[in-house]
N, C-alpha and C positions, 0 to 999 in steps of 0.2 A: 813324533816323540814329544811329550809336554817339558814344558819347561819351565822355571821359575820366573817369571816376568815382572817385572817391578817397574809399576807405569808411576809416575808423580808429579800430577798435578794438581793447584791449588787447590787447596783444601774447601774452599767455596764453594768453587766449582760444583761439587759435589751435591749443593742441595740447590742451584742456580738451575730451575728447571721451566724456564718459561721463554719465553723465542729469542733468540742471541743474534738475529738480524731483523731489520727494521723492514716494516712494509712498504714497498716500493712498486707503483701500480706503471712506473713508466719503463721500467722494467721489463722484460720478454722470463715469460713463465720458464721456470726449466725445465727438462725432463727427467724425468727419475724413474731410469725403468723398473717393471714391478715384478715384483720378486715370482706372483702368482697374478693367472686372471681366471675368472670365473665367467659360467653363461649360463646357468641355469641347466635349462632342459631342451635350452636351443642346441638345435644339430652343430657336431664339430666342425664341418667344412662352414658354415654358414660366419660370411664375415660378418662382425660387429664390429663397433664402435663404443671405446671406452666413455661409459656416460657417468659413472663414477668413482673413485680413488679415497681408496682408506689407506690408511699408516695405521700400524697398529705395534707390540710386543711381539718378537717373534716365537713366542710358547702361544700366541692365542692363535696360531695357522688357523689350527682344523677349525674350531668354534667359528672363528672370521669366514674360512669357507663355508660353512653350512647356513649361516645368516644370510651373504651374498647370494649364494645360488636360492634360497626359498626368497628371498626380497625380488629376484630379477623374477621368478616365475609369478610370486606377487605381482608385479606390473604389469606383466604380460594379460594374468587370468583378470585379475580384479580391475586394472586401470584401463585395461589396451593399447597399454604403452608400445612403441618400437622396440622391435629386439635389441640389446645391449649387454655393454660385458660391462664388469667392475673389477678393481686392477686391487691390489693387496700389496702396499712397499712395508717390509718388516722395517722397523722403527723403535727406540727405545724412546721415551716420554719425550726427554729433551730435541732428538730430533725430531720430533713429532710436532713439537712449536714452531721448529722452523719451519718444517713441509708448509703447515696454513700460513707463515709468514710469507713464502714465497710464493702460495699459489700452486704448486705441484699438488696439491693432494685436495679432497672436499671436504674429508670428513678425518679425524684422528680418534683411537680410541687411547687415553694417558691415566694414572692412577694417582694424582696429586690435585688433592683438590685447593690449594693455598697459589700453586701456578697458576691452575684455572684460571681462576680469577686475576691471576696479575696478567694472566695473557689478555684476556678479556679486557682491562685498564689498558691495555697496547693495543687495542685495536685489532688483533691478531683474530680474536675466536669473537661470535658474535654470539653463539650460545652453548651450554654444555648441559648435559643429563644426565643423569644416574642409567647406565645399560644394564651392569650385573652384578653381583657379590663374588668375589674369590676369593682366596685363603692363599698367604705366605705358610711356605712349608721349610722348618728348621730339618737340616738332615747331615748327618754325617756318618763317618766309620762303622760296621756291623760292631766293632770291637770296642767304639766307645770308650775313646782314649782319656775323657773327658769326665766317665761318667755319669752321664744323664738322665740315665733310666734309672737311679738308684732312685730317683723323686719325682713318681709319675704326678703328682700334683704340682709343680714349681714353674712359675711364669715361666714367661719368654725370656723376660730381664733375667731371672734366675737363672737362666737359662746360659744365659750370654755371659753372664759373672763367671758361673764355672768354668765355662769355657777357658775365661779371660785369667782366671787362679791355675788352671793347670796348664795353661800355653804356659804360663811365669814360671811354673815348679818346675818344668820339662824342657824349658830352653836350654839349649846346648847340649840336651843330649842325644840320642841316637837315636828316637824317636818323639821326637818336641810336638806336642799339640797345636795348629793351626788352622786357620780361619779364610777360607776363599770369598775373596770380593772381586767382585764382577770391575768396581771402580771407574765407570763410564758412563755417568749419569741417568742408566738406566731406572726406575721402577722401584725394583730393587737393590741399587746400590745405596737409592735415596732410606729407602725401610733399613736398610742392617746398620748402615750410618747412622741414624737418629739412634738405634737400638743401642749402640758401643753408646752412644751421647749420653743417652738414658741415663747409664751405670760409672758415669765420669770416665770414659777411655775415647780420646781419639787416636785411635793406633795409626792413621794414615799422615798425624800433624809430625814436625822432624821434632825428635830426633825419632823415626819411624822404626814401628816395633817389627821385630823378625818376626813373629807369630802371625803376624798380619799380612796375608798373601796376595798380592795386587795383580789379580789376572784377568787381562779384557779379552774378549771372547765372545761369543754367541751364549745368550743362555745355556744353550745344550752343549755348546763345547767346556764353557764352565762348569756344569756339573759333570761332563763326565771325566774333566780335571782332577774336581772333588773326588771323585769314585776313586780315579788310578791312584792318586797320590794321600787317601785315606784322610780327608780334612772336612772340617765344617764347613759350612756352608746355607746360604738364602736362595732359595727358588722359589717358579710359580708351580702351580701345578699340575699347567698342561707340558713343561717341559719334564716332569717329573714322569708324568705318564709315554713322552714322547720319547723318553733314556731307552737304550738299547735293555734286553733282560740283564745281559750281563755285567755291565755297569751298575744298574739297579740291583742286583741282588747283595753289590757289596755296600750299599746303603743304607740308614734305617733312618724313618719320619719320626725326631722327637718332639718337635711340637708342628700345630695346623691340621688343616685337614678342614672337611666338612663337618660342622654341628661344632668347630672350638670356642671354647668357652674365651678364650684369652683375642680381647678386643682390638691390640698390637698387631695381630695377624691377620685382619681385617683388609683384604685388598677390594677395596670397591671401582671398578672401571667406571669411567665416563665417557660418553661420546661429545666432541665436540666438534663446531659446524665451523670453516674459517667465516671468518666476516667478509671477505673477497673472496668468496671460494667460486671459480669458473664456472660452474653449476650447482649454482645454490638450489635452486630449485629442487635436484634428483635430491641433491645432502637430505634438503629440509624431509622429503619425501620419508629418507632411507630410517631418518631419527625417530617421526613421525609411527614408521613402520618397528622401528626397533625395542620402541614401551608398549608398545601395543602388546595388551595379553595374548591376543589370539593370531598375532605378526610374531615378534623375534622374539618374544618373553615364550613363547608356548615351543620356539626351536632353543632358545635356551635350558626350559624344563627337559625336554627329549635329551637333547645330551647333557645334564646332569643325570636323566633316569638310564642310560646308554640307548638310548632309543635313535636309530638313526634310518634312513629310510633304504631299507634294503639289508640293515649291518643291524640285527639286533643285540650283539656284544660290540657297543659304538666304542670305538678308545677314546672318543670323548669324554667317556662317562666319569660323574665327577670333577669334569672339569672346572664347571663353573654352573653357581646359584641365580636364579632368575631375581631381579629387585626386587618383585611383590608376587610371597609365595600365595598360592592358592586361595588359602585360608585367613589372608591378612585382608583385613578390610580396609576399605578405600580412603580412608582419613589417616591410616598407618602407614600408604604407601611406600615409603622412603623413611624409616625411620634406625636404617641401618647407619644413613649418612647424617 
């Protein structure tokens, strides 16, 4: 059963997303078991050995599996590497600074690029990249208690205003307007936060407003929060694609998507390499292979086009945009960031 959950803490917290423990090399690495492990196209009995460790969001699963397993066969065909597995710990941003703080992880994929860099000043990340483009997806009620859809042209911000005028006209009554936040310094708690900022609302500062729903959770147990209890809400949009149908269909996407105009819902991922990471080596390898047009940029295209090998309706599809499409020339490479 879900339930109203009202987590509160500091309000800083909230956008405090770069490693919250210091690097300590005398220290004994810990372990952090992983959520997923991958091997390619090596036989299942056939033991391996983990030779590298991502953290990433837990809506990028499938995409993270598809990269892994074409990178490990990559080594194999093109380098003649040893056989190896790579380990997958789901991760929101902020604990994602930590994993490279402590060493438990090689590589993190995080979508804050002002962290980055403060992690990088910590000694934590030794380098980070542009991997792919994705899109925050505003979604709430089919019923649109809010009315959203009356203004198919109206930002994000405009978006969030109305929102924030009909949660106030409806408080207290028997079906009051509401807003799910995840509030756990993931990704997107950091993106709806700035968003309320935007439009002068911090609903999470006290005297904290009822319309503001503070529920932590898994991505996907959060939207499907959203779903049962008919409220707004910020997702990615592989956990949008990963909603059971029946959740989803009590949904509807008012802004995001692929090809949006509105620069706010810009989720750009990075990969980042720790500065001590136990295997810098495979890291630098995996990054290396990861901009590569004809490495991970060309398994990023396939599932954005649903192309998956074997699965030609991929539930990737859509997922996520390659950083340098096709047709971009090589002096524009990056010019989304």
């Amino acid at each position: 059963m879900i339930s109203q959950k009202n987590i509160w803490p500091s309000p800083y917290a909230i956008i405090c997303n770069m490693a919250s423990i210091k690097v300590n090399l005398n220290s004994p690495v810990p372990y952090v078991k992983p959520n997923e492990t991958y091997r390619g196209s090596h036989p299942p009995r056939q033991r391996l050995q983990v030779q590298l460790r991502i953290a990433s969001e837990p809506g990028q699963s499938r995409l993270i599996k598809a990269l892994s397993n074409e990178f490990i066969n990559y080594m194999a065909d093109e380098k003649n590497s040893e056989p190896f597995s790579v380990a997958w710990i789901s991760s929101n941003s902020a604990a994602s600074f930590d994993h490279l703080a402590s060493r438990s992880t090689e590589v993190a994929i995080t979508h804050h690029v002002a962290a980055e860099g403060i992690a990088i000043k910590q000694g934590v990340v030794e380098k980070s990249v542009p991997a792919w483009r994705d899109h925050w997806l505003l979604v709430g009620p089919k019923s649109d208690p809010a009315d959203l859809s009356s203004n198919k042209s109206a930002s994000v911000q405009d978006q969030f205003a109305q929102i924030f005028l009909a949660a106030a006209e409806t408080a207290g009554s028997a079906k009051p307007v509401r807003f799910l936040s995840r509030f756990d310094k993931s990704a997107a708690n950091v993106r709806e936060s700035s968003l309320w900022a935007a439009i002068g609302q911090v609903p999470w500062a006290h005297p904290h407003a009822s319309w503001y729903h503070q529920y932590q959770d898994s991505p996907l147990g959060a939207l499907e929060a959203a779903s049962t209890l008919s409220q707004y809400t910020l997702t990615e949009r592989g956990t949008w694609f990963a909603l059971n149908d029946a959740a989803r269909d009590k949904l509807e996407i008012f802004s995001g998507g692929v090809g949006t105009e509105d620069e706010l819902l810009l989720n750009p991922a990075h990969a980042l390499v720790g500065r001590h990471a136990q295997n810098k080596e495979m890291a630098n390898e995996f990054i290396a292979w990861l901009i590569s047009y004809s490495g991970g940029q060309r398994v990023i295209r396939e599932a954005e086009a649903g192309i998956e090998r074997g699965q030609p309706k991929s539930p990737m599809a859509r997922f996520a945009a390659p950083i340098t499409p096709p047709a971009t020339p090589p002096q524009l490479k990056w010019k989304y960031f």
